[in-house]
C-alpha positions as CSV (number, residue, x, y, z in Angstrom):
1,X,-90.0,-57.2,-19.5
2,X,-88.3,-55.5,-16.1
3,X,-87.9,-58.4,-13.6
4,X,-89.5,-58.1,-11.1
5,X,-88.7,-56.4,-7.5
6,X,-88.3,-60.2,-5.6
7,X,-86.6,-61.3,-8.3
8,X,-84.2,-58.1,-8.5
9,X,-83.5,-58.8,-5.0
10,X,-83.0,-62.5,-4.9
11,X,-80.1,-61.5,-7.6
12,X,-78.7,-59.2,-5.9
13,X,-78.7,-61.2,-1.9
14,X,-77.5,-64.4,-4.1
15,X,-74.6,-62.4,-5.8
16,X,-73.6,-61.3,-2.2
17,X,-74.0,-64.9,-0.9
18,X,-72.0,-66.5,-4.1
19,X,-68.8,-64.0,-3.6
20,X,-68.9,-64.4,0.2
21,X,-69.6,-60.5,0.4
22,X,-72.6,-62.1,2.9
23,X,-70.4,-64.7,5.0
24,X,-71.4,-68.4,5.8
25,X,-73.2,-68.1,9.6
26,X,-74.1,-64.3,8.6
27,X,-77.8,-63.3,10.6
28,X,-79.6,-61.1,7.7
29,X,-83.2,-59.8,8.4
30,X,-85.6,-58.5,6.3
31,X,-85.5,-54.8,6.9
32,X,-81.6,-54.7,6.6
33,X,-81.9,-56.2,3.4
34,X,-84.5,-53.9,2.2
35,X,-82.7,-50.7,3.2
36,X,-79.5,-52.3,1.8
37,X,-81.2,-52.7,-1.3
38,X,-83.3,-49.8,-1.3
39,X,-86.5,-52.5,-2.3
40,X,-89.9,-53.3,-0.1
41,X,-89.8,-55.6,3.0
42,X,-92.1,-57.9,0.7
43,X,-89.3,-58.4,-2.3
44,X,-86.2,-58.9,0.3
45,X,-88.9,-61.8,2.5
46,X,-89.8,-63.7,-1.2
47,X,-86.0,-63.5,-2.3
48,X,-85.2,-65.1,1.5
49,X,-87.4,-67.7,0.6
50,X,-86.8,-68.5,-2.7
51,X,-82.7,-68.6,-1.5
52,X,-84.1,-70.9,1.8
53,X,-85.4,-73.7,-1.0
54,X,-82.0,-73.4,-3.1
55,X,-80.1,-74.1,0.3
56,X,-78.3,-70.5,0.4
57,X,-80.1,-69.6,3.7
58,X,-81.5,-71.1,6.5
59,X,-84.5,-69.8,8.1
60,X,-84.5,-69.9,11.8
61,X,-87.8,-69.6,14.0
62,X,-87.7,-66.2,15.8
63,X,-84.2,-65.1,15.3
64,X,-84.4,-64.6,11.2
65,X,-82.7,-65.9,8.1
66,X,-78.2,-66.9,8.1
67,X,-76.2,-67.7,5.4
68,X,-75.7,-71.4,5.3
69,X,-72.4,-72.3,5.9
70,X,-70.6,-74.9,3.4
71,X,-68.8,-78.3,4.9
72,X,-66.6,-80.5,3.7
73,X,-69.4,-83.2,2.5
74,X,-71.2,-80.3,0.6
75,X,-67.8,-80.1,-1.2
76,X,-68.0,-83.5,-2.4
77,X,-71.2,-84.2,-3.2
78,X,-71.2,-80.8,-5.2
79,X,-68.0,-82.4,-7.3
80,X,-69.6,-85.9,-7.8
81,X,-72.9,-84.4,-8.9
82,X,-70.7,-82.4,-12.0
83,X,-68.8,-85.8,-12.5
84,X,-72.5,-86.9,-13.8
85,X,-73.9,-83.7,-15.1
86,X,-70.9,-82.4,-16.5
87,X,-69.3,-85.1,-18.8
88,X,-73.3,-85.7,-20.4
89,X,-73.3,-82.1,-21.2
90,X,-70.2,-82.2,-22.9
91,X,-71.2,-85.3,-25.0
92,X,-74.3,-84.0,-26.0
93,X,-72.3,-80.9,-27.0
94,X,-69.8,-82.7,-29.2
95,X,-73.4,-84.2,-31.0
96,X,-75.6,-80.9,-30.7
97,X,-73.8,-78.0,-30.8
98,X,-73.9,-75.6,-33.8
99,X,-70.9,-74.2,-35.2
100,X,-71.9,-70.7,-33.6
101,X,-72.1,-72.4,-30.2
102,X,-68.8,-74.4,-30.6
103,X,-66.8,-70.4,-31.4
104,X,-68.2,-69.5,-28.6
105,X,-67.3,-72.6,-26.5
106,X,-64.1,-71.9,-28.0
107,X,-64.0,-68.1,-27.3
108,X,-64.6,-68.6,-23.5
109,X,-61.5,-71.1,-23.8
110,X,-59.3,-68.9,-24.3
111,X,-58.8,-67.1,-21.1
112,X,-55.6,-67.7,-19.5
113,X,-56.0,-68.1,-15.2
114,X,-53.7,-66.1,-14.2
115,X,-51.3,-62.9,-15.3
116,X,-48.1,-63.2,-16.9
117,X,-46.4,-62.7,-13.4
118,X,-48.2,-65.1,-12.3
119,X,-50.2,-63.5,-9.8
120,X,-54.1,-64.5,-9.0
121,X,-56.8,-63.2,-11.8
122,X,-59.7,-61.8,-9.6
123,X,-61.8,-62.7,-12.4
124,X,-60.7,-66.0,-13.0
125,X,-63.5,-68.3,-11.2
126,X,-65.9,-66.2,-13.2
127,X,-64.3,-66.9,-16.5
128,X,-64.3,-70.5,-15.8
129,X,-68.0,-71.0,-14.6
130,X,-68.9,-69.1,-18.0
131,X,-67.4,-71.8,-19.7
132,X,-68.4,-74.8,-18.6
133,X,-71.6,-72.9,-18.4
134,X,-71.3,-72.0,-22.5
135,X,-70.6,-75.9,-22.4
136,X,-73.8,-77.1,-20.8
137,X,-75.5,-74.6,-23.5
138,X,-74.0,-76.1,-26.3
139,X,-75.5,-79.6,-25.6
140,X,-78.9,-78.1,-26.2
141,X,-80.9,-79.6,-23.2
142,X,-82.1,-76.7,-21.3
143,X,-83.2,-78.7,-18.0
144,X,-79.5,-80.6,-18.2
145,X,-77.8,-76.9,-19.0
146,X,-80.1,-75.2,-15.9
147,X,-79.0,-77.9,-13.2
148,X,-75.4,-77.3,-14.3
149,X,-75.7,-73.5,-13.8
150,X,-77.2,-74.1,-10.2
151,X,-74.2,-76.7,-9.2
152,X,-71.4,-74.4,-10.4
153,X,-72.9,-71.6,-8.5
154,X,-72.2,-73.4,-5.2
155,X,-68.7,-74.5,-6.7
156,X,-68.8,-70.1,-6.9
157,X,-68.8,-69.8,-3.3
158,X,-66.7,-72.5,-2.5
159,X,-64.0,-70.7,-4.9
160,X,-64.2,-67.8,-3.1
161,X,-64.2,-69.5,0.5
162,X,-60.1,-69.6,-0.4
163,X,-59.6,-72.1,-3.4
164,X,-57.3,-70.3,-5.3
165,X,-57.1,-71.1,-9.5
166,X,-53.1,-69.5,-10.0
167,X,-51.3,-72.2,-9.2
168,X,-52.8,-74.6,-11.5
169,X,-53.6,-72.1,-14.7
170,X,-51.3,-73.8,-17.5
171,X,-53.2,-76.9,-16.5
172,X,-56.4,-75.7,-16.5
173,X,-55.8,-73.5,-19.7
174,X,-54.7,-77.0,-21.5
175,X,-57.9,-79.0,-20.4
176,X,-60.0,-76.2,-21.7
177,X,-58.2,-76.4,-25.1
178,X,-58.2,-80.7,-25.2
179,X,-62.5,-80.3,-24.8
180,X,-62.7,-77.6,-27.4
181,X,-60.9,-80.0,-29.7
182,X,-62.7,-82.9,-28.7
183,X,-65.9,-80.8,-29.4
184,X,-64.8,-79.4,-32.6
185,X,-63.7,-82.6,-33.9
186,X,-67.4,-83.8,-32.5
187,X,-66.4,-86.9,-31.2
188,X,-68.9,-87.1,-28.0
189,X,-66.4,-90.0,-26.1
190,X,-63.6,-88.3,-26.0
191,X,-65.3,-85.1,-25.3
192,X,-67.1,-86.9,-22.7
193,X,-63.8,-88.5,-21.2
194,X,-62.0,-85.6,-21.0
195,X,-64.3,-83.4,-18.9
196,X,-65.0,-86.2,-16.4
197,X,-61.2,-86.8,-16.2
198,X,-61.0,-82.6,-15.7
199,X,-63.4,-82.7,-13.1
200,X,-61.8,-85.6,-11.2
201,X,-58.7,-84.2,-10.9
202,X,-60.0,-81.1,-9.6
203,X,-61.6,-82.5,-6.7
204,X,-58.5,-84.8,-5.6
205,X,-56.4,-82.0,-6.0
206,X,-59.0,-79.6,-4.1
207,X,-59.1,-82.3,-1.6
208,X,-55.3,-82.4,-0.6
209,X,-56.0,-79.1,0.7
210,X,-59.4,-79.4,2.4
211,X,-59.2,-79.9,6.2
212,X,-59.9,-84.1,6.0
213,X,-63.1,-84.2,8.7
214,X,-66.0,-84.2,6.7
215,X,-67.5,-81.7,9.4
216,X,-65.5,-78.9,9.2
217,X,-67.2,-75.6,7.4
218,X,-65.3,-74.1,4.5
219,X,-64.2,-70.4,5.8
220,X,-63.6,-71.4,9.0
221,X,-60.4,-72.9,9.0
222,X,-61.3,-75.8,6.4
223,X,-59.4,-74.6,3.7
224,X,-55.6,-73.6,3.8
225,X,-56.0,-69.9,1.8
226,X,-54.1,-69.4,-1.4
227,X,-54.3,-73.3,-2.2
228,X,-56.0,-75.8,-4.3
229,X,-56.8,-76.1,-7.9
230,X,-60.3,-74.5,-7.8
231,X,-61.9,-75.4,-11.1
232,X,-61.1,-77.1,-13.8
């Protein structure tokens, strides 16, 4: 069945919002959206509001809808909610997963995060969301899998606020391969260990190049460009 025009819209506005293409602090209005999109003022208002609940946009009392900006506490609290999603996931995975779901897992592993020259992979924060995505999908708990998905979509923007994944890409590359073994050789502990000891290092290494006041908003000056680990 088609999706429906809201929902069309609300994919297309959140796309924009997760790649920064629509800027933290951006005013959009209704009618802009719709002729951006070429949809009804009806679709872009229910996509607004279904964006306002998920904490994309805020809406503001005669002035319209902005982008919600991202601070340094959103950062972390976005890191320590993975340290608890993330490493159940992956134990559940090591337990649950079929052998199709563990080649896959497996599949989305190998992706190296950045080219041979060493030079930043435009695609790479995509590439590493679908894995830990493929991941949550392996444990076979949908609701678990589905609040994973919505987490890693803000750790999306964040990336692409100016956390950069190249400097970091053996590393990252290697973790990927330690989880896949620990999944394949299904032993949920160390599977377990190893994601929670990925994701930890991620966010000390993000935060050594985060701006250290917890109320300064990411894209406007809060992060040095071209640094950070990024993902793990």
């Amino acid at each position: 069945m088609k999706p429906s025009l809201s929902h069309q819209a609300y994919e297309m506005i959140k796309r924009e919002i997760l790649t920064c293409v629509l800027e933290p602090g951006q005013q959009i209005a209704q009618s802009q959206l719709a002729e951006r999109y070429q949809i009804g003022t009806t679709p872009a208002r229910e996509a607004l509001q279904r964006l306002v609940q998920e904490g994309f946009v805020q809406a503001i009392p005669r002035f319209g809808y902005t982008v919600s900006y991202v601070t340094l506490s959103d950062v972390r609290e976005v890191y320590e909610l993975r340290a608890i999603l993330e490493p159940a996931a992956a134990r559940l995975a090591a337990q649950r997963a079929t052998d199709a779901q563990l080649a896959e897992v497996a599949r989305t592993a190998d992706f190296y995060y950045a080219y041979p020259d060493g030079s930043h992979r435009p695609e790479a924060h995509v590439h590493n969301a679908d894995f830990h995505r493929t991941v949550a999908s392996a444990g076979n708990n949908r609701r678990l899998a589905e609040q994973i998905s919505r987490v890693l979509d803000e750790m999306t923007r964040i990336f692409h606020l100016g956390l950069d994944l190249t400097p970091y890409a053996q590393e990252m590359y290697q973790e990927h391969l330690d989880l896949v073994e620990a999944l394949h050789q299904r032993d949920p502990d160390r599977a377990e260990q190893v994601m929670r000891a990925q994701i930890l290092q991620s966010q000390v290494e993000d935060a050594g190049h985060l701006v250290q006041d917890p109320g300064d908003l990411l894209g406007q000056a809060a992060v040095v460009p071209g640094a950070g680990h990024g993902a793990v």
